[in-house]
N, CA and C atoms as a LAMMPS dump frame, in Angstrom:
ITEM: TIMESTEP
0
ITEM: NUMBER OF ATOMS
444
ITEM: BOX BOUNDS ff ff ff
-5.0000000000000000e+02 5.0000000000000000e+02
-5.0000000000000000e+02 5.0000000000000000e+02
-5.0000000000000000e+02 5.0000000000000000e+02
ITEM: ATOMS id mol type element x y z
1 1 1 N 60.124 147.842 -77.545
2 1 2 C 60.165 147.048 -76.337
3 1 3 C 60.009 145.575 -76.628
4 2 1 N 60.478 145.062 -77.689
5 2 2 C 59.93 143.897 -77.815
6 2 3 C 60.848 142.839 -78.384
7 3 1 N 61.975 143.205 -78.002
8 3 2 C 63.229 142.262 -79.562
9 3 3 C 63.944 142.807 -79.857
10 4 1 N 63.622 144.128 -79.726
11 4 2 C 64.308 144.803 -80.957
12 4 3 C 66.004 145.291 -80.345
13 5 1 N 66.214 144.865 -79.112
14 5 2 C 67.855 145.9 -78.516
15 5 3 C 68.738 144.877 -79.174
16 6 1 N 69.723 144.943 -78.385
17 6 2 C 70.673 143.971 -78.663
18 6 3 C 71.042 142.866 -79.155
19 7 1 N 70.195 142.165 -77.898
20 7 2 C 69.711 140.515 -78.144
21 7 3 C 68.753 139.818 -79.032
22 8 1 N 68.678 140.527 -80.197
23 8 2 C 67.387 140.572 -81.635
24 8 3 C 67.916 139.509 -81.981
25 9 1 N 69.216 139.281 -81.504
26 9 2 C 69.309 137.825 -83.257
27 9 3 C 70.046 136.883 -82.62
28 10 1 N 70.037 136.882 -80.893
29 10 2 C 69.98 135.784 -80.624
30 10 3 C 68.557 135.052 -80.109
31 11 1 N 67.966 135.891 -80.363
32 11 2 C 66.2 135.566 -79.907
33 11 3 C 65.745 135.125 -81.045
34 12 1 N 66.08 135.595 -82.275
35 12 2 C 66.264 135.283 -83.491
36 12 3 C 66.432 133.972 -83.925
37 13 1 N 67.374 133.582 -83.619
38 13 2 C 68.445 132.474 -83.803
39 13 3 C 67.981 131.061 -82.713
40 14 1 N 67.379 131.528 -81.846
41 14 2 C 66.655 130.835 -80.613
42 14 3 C 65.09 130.21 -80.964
43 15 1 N 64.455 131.415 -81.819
44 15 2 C 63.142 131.259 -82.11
45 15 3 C 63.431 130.361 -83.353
46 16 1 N 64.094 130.343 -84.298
47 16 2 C 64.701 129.981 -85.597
48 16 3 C 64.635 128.117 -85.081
49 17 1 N 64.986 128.23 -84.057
50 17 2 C 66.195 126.57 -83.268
51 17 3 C 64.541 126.357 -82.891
52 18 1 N 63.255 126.978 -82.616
53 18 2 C 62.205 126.137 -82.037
54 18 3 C 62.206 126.764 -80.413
55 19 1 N 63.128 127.307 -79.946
56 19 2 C 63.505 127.751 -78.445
57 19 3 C 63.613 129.126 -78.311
58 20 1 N 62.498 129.862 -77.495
59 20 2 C 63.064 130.979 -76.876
60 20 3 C 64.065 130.975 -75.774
61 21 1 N 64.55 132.255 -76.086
62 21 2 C 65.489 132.544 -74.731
63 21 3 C 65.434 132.705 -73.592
64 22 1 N 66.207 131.712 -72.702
65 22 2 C 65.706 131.919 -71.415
66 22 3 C 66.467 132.71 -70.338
67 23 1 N 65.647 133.116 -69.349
68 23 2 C 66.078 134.446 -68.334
69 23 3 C 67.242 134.043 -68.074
70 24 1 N 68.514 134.792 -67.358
71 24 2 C 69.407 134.385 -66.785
72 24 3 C 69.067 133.276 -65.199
73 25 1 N 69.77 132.334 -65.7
74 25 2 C 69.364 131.196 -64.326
75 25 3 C 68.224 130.613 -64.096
76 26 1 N 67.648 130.719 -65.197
77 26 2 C 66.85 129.439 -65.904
78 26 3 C 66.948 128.323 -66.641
79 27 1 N 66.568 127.461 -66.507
80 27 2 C 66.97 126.162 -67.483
81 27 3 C 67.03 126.666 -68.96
82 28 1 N 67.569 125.931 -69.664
83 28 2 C 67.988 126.181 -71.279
84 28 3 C 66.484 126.346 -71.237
85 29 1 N 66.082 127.495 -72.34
86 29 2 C 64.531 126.793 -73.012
87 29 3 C 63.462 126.899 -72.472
88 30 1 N 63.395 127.773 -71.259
89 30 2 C 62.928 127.934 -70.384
90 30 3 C 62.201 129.573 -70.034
91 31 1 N 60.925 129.908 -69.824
92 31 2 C 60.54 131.04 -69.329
93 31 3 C 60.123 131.39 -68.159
94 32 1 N 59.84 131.823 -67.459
95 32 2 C 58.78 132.869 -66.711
96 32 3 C 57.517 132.1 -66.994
97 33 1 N 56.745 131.622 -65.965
98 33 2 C 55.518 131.452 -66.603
99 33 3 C 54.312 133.037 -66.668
100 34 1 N 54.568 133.946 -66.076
101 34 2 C 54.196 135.194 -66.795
102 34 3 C 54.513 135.359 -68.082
103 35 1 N 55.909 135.279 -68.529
104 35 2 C 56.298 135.816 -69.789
105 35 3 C 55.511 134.862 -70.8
106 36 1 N 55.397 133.718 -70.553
107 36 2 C 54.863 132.567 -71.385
108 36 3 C 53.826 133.171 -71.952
109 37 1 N 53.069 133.454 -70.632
110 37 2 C 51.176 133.943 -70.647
111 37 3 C 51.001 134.764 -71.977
112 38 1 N 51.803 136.477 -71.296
113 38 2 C 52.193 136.972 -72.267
114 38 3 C 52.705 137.089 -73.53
115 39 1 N 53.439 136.028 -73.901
116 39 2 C 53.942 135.415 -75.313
117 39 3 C 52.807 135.003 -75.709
118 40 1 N 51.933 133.868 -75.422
119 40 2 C 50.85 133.546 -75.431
120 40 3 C 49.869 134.3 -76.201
121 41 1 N 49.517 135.235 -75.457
122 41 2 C 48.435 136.297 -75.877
123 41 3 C 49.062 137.275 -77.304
124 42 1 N 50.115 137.561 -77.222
125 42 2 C 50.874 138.232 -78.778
126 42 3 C 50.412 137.642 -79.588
127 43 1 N 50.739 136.548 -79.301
128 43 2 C 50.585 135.402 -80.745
129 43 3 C 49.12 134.977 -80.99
130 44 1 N 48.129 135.669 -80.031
131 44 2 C 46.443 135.304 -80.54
132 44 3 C 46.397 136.858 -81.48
133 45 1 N 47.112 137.508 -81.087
134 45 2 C 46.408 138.645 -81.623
135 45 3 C 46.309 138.672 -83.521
136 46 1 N 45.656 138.607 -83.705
137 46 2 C 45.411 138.777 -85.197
138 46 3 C 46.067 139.466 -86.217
139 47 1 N 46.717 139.308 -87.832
140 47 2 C 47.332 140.533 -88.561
141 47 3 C 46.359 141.537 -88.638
142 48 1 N 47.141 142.682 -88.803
143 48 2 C 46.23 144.207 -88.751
144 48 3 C 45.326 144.555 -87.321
145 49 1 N 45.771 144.074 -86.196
146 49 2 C 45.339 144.432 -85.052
147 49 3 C 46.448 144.661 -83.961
148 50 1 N 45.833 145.433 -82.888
149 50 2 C 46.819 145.41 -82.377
150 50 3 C 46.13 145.507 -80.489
151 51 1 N 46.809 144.684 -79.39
152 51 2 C 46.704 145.32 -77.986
153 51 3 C 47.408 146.084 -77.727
154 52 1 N 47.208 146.416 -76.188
155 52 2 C 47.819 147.207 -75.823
156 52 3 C 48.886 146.816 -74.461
157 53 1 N 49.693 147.2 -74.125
158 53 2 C 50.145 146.815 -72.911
159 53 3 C 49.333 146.376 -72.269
160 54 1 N 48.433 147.286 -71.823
161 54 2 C 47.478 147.256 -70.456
162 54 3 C 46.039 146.213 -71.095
163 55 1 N 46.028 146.543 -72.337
164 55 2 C 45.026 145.087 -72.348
165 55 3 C 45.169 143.72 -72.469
166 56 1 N 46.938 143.761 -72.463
167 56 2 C 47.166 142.268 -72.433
168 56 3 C 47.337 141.747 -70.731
169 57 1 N 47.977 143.036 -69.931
170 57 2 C 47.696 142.592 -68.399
171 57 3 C 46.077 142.672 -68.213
172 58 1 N 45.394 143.369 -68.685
173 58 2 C 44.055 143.217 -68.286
174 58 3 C 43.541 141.801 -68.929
175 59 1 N 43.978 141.323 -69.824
176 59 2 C 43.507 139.798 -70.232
177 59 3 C 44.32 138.641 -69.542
178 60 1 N 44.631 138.423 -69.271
179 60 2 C 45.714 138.046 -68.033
180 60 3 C 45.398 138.096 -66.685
181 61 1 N 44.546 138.794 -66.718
182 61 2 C 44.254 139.725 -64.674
183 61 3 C 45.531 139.639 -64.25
184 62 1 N 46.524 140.15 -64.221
185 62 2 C 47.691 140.067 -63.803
186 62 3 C 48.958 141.265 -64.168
187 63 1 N 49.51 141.483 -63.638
188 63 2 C 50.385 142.711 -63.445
189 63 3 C 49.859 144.173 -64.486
190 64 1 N 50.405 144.959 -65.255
191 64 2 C 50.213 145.543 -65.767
192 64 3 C 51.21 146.542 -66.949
193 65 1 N 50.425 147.668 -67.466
194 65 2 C 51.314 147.417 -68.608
195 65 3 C 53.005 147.591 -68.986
196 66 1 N 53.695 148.037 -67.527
197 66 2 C 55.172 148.058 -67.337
198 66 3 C 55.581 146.893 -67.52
199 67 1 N 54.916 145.581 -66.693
200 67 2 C 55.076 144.358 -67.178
201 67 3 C 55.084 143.826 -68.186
202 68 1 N 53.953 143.955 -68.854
203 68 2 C 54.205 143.2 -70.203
204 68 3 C 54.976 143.676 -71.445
205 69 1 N 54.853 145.651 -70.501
206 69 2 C 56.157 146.146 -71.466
207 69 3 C 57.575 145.671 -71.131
208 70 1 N 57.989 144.872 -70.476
209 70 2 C 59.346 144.596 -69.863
210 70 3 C 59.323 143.127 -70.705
211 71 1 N 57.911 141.861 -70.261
212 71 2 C 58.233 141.21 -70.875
213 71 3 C 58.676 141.17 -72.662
214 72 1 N 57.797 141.804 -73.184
215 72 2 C 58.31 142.289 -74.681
216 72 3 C 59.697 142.423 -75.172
217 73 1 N 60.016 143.497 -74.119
218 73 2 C 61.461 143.653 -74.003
219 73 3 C 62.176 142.694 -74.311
220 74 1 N 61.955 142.235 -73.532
221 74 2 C 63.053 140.862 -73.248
222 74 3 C 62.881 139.335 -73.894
223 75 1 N 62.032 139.387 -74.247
224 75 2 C 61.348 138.078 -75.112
225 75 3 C 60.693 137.966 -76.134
226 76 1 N 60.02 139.52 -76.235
227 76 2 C 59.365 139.406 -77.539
228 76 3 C 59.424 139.577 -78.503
229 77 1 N 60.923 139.397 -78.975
230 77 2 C 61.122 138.978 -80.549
231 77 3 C 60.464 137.585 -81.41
232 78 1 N 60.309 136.846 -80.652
233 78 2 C 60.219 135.568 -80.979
234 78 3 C 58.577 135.704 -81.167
235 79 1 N 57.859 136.57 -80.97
236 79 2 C 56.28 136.595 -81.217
237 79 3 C 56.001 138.551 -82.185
238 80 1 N 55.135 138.286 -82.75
239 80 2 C 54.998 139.626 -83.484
240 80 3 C 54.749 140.53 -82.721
241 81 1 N 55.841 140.921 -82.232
242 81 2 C 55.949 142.088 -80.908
243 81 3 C 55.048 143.542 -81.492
244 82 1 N 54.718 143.644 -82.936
245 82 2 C 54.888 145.036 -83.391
246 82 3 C 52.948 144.946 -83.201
247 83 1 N 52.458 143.717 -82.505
248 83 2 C 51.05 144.468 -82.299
249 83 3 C 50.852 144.682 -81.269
250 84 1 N 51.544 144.245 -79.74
251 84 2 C 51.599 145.107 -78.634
252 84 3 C 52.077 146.344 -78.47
253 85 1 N 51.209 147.255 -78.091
254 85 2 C 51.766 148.422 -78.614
255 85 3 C 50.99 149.606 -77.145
256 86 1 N 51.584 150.721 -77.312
257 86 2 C 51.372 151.664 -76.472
258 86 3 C 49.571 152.254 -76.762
259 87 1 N 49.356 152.535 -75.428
260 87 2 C 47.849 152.904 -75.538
261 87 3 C 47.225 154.23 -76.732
262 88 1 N 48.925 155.194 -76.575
263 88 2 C 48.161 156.506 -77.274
264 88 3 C 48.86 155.742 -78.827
265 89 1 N 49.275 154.882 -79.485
266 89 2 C 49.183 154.362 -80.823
267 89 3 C 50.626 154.748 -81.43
268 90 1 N 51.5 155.557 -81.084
269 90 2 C 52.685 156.181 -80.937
270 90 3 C 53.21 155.089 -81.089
271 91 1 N 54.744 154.791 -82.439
272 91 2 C 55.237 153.752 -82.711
273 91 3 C 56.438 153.223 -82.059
274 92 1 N 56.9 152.043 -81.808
275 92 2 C 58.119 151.823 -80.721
276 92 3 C 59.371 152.608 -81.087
277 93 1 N 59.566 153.365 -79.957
278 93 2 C 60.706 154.633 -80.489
279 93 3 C 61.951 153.693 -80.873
280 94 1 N 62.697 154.153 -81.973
281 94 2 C 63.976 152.977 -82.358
282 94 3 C 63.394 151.463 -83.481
283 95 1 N 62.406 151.458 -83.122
284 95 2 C 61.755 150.33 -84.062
285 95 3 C 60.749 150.875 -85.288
286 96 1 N 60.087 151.973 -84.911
287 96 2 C 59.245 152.905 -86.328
288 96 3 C 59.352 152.17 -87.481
289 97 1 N 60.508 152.02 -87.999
290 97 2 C 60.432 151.58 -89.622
291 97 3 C 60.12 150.559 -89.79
292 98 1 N 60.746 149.649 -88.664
293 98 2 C 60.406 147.936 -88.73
294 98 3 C 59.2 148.063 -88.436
295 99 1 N 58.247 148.373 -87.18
296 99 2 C 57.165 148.309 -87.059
297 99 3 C 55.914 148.9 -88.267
298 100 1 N 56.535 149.225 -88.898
299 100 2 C 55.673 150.331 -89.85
300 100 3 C 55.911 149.689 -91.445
301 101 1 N 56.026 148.857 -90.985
302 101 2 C 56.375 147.667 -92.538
303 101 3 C 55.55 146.509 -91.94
304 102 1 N 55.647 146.114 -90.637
305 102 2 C 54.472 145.103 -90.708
306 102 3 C 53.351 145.34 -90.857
307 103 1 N 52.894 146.783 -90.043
308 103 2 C 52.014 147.297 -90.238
309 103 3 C 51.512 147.646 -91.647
310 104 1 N 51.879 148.261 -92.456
311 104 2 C 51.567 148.087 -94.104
312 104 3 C 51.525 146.617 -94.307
313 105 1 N 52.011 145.69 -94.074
314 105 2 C 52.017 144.298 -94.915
315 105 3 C 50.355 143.84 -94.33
316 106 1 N 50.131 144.435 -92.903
317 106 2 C 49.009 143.457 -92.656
318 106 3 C 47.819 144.198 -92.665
319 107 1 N 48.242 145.247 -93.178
320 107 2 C 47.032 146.201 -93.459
321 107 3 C 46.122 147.124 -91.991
322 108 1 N 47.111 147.306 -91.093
323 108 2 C 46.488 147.709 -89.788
324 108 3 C 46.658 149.396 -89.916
325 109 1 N 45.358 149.631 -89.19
326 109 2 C 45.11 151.434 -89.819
327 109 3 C 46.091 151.977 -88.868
328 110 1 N 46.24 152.85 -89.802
329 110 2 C 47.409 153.883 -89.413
330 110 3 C 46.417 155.511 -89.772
331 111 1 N 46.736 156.521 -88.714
332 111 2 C 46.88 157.654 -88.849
333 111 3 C 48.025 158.679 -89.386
334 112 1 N 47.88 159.417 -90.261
335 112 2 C 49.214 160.037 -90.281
336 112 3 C 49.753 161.114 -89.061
337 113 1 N 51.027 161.186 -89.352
338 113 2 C 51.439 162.047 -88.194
339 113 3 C 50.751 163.337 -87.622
340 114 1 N 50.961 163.558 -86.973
341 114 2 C 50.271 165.349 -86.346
342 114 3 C 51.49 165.932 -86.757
343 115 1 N 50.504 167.504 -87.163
344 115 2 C 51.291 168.242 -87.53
345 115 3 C 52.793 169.054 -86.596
346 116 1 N 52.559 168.598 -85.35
347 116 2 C 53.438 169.238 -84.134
348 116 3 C 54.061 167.931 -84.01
349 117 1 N 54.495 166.489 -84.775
350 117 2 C 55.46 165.502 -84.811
351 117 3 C 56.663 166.124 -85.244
352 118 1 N 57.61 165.627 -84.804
353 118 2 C 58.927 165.584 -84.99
354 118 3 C 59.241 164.936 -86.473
355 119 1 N 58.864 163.957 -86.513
356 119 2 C 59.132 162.632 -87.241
357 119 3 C 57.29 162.71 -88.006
358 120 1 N 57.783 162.072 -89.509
359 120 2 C 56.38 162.33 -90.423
360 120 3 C 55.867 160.79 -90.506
361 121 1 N 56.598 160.12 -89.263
362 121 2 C 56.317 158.394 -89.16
363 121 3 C 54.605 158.42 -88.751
364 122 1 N 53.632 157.406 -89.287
365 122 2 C 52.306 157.737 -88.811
366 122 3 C 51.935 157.041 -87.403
367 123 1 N 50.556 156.823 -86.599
368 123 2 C 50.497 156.42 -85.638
369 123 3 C 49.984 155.565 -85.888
370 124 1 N 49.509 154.511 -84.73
371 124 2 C 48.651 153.713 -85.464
372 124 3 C 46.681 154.475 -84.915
373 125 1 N 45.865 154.002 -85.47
374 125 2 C 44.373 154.375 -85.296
375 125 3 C 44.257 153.352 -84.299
376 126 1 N 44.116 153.515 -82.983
377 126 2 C 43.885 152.805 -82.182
378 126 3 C 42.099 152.416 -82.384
379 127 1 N 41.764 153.36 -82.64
380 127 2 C 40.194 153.042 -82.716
381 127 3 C 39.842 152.005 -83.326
382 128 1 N 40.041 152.343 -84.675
383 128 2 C 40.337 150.944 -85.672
384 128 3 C 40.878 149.507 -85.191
385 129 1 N 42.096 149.871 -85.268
386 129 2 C 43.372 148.724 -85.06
387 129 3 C 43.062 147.556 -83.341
388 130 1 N 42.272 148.619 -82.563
389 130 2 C 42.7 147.648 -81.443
390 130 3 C 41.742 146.552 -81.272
391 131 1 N 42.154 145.793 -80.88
392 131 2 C 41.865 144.212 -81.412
393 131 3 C 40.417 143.977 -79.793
394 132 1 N 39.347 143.585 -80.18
395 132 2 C 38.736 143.376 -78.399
396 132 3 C 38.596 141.733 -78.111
397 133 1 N 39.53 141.137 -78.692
398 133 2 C 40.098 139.742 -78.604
399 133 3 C 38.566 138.842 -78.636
400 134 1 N 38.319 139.534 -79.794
401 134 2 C 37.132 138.132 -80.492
402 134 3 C 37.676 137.432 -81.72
403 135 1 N 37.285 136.39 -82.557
404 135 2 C 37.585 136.041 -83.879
405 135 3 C 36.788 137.093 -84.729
406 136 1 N 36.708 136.733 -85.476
407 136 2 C 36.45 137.452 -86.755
408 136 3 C 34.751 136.863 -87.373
409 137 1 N 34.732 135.58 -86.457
410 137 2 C 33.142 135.59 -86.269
411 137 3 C 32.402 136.238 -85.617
412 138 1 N 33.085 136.947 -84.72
413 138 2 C 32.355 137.496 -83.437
414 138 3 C 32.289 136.274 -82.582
415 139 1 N 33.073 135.596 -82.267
416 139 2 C 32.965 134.592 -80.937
417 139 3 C 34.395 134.691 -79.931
418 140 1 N 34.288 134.947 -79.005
419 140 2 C 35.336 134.991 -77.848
420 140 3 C 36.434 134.169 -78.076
421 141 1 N 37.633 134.241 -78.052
422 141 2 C 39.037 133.815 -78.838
423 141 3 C 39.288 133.105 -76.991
424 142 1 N 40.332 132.576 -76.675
425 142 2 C 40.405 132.183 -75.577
426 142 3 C 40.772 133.207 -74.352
427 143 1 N 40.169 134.85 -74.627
428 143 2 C 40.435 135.238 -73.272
429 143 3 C 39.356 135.741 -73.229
430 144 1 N 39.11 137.059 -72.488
431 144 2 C 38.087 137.84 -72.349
432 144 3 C 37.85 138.902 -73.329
433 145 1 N 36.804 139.57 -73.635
434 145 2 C 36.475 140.569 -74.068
435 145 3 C 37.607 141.877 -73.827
436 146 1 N 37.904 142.451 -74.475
437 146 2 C 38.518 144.098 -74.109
438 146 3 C 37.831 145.314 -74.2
439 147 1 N 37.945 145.628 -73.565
440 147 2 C 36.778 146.65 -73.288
441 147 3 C 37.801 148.009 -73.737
442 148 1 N 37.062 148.54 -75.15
443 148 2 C 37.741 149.73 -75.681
444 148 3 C 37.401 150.72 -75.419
């Protein structure tokens, strides 16, 4: 949900130029100030962590996680889409391999598959991995706490 359809490499090519892509019938260069928010918050999240849909609308107070799964969709190539991620840790269907290479590079825990998977792709350990948007001092990053 995040970059990865069609429009990957002109979001690509956009993010590359300094400019995300903007909605249809928006100024060049231009977002959503939701989507912004949301872009926003991707890009605090830390390597080897990850939110969740619903904890990035819950950090936000604002819509929820269809939303920010839509914004992803549609914009979030241009931010490391592969740590917003689904609540049960389950990898973006169609994206698995890509997502599962950042994930090894940044060292974010992974579970291996269940034995009743289809696919021997692992999940991620939400327990571990999910981020409750502090630094790494333990001091509050610019949103709220997440409550895991």
């Amino acid at each position: 949900m995040s970059g990865t359809g069609d429009t990957a490499a002109s979001r690509a090519a956009a993010d590359k130029a300094g400019k995300r892509a903007a909605t249809p019938g928006a100024d060049a260069g231009e977002l959503p100030e939701y989507a912004e928010r949301v872009l926003a918050v991707a890009e605090l999240i830390p390597a080897g962590r990850v939110l969740t849909y619903g904890d990035v609308a819950e950090w936000l107070e604002e819509g929820g996680p269809r939303q920010v799964g839509r914004v992803m969709a549609l914009y979030g190539g241009a931010v490391p889409w592969w740590r917003v991620v689904r609540a049960d840790g389950v990898l973006l269907p169609g994206s698995e391999l890509r997502a599962l290479a950042h994930y090894r590079d940044e060292g974010t825990p992974l579970r291996g598959a269940s034995r009743t998977a289809e696919s021997h792709i692992p999940r991620l350990d939400m327990r571990r991995a999910r981020w409750d948007g502090r630094s790494d001092d333990g001091r509050p990053d610019d949103g709220p706490h997440i409550a895991g």
